[in-house]
N, C-alpha and C positions, 0 to 999 in steps of 0.2 A: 693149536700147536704152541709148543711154550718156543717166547724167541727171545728166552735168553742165553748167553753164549760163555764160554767158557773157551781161553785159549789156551792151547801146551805149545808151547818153543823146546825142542828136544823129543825126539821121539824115544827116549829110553826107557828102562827100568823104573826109575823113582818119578820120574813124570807118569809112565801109565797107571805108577799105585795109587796117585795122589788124583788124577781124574777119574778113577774108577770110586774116588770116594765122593768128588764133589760136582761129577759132569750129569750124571741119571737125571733124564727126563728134560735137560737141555739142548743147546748145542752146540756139539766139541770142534773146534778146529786145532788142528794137528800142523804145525809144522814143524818143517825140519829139511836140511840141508840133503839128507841122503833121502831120495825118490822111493828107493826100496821098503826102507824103515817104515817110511809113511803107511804105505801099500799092507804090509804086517800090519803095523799096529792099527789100524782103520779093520781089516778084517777082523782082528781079533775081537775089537771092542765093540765091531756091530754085531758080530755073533752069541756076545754077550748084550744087546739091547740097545746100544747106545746109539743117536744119532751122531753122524760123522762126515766130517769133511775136510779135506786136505790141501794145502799148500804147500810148492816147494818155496823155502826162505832162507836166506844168508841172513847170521843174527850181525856181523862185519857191516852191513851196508844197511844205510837208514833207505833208502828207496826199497828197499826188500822188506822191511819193517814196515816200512808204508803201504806197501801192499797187503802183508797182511792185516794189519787196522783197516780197510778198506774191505778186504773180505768179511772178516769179522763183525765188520757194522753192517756188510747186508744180508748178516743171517740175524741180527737183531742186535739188543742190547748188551753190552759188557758185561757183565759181571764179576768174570774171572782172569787172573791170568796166571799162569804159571810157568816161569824160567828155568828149566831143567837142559837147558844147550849149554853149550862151550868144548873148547877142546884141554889136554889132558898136558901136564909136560913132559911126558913123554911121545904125545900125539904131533908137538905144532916149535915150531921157534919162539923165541920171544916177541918176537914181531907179533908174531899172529895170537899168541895167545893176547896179549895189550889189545891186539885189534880187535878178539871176540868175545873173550870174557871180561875185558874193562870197559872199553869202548862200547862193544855193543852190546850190553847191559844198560851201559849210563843212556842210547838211543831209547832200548826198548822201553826206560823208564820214562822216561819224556814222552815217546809218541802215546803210549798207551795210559797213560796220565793227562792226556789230554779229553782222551773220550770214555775215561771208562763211566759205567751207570753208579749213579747213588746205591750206597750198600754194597757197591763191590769192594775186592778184596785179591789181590796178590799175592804169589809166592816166589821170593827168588833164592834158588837153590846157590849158596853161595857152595864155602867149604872151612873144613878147619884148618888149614892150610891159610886162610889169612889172619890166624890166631897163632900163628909162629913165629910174624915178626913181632921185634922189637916194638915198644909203642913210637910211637912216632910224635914230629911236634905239632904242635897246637897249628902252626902255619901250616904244617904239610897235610896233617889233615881235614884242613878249611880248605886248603887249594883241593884235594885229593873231592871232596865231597863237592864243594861250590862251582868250583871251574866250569866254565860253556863247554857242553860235549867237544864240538869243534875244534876247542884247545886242549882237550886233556893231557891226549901224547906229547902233547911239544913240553910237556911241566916237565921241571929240570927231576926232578925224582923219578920219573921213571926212561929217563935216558941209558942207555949200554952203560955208562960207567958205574950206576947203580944196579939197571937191572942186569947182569953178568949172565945170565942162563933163564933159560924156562921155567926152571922151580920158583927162582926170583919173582921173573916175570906173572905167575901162577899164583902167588902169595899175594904180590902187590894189587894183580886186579881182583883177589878175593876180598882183599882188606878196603878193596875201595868199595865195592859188591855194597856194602855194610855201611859203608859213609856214603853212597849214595841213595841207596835206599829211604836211610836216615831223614836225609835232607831232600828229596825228593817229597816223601810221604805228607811232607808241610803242602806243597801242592796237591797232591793225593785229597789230603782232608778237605779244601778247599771244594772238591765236588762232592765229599761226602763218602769218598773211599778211602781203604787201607792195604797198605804195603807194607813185609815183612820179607826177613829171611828168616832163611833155617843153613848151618852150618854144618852137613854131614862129617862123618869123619869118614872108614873104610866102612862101604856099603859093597854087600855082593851083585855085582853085577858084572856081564858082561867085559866090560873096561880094568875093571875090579882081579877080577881073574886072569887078564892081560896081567895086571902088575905084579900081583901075586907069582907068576913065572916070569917076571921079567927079573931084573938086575936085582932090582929094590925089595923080590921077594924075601927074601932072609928076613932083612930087616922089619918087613910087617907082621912075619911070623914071631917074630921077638918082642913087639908091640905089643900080640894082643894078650899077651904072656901078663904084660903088665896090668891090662885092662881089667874091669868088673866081671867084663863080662867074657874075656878069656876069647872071643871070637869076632868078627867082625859085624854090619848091622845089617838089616835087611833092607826092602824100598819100602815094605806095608811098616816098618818104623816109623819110618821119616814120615810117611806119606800119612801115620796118625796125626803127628805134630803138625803137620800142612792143613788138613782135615780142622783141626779146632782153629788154626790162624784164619781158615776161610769162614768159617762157619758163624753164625749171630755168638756163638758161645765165646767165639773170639773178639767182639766187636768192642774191647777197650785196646787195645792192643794194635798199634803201627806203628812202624819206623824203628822195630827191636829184630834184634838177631838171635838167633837160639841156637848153640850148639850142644850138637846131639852127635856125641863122638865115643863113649864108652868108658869117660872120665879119662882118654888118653892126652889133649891137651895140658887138664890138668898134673900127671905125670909127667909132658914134658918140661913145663917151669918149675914144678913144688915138689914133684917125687927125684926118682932116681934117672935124675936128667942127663948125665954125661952117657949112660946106657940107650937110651932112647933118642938124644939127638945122635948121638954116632949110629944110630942104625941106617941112617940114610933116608927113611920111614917119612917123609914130611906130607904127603900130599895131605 
């Protein structure tokens, strides 16, 4: 039996596309916060062949990350990991989002950088959404990337007086997503593995369809107006570009971010910008 392992944090859409392309014939550990979620997507993917097993995890709390590196190592060696968790700004406060998509990213890159196997290789689903802010300074993004997990929150940049709301909050930990990955990956290489993001833009999924009829829907239907591709993107997209980051074909390749948005960032700074930020449209 092969015992090599492959992990998913986030039981959704674009994590199951992206282990359905790089989990076959290992084995997959599944975590994720919702018990239910699990339970689906475990069925799913053993009825389609896969070996499977699951974990409940908070990605918020390093002892729950620790747990799963712990499971993880006793179905065999690392190989994979893939970060497809977090919560949404319209799902979480600023608190929580800083707490789960900055915070415990920068955890999960640490603990699982500490064991993963030679030859592995990471995904972490960042978003475009931290390609809307302004660039920032050379300071804030040494602190933003270098800082000890332990201190991140207390950095004066992401305090209530900066981060004002969720979307804020949602931008800042995207953008850190990318500056830690970065600066992580130097350690990463050190065992002989690689870590990457990938910067979705609007992906249909489940969450996706929420927004689309929420407030902010208009304004995404006016987006994709501007788009290449006139519509939003799928999870078997993303989950190609994850596919060649995992894969030997990707093995020059760490510590870079790729966004895969439908050329809508680039409409937000270079095309017909005042139309597109006023739509409200940022995630």
């Amino acid at each position: 039996m092969n015992n090599e392992v492959i992990v998913l944090f986030g039981a959704g859409s674009i994590g199951e596309a992206i282990v359905r392309r790089v989990a076959a014939g290992r084995n997959l550990l599944l975590a994720d916060y919702n018990e239910a979620k699990l339970v689906e997507m475990k069925q799913r993917l053993m009825e389609a062949g896969f070996t499977v097993a699951t974990i409940k995890a908070d990605l918020s709390s390093r002892d729950s990350i620790k747990a799963v590196v712990a499971k993880a190592q006793s179905l065999g060696s690392i190989m994979g990991l893939v970060n497809a968790a977090g919560v949404s700004p319209s799902q979480a406060s600023p608190e929580q989002v800083l707490k789960v998509d900055l915070y415990g990213t920068s955890v999960l890159l640490e603990e699982f950088g500490r064991v993963m196997a030679p030859g592995g290789a990471g995904i972490v689903i960042s978003s475009q959404s931290g390609h809307r802010l302004p660039a920032l300074s050379q300071a804030d993004n040494q602190a933003l990337a270098m800082t000890p997990t332990e201190e991140l929150l207390a950095l004066p940049i992401l305090q209530p007086d900066v981060i004002k709301d969720s979307l804020a909050a949602y931008q800042y930990a995207k953008r850190t997503n990318v500056l830690r990955v970065a600066a992580e990956s130097v350690k990463w290489q050190a065992r002989g593995a690689r870590i990457n993001t990938i910067s979705p833009g609007i992906i249909m999924t489940p969450l996706a369809v929420d927004e689309l009829n929420g407030p902010r829907g208009a304004g995404y239907k006016q987006m994709f107006e501007s788009m290449v591709t006139k519509r939003p993107g799928t999870p078997d997209e993303i989950a190609n570009l994850a596919e060649l980051l995992m894969d030997r074909r990707g093995a020059f390749i760490t510590g870079s971010d790729f966004l895969a948005d439908g050329g809508i960032t680039a409409q937000y700074w270079y095309g017909n910008v005042a139309e597109v930020r006023n739509s409200g449209a940022q995630k």
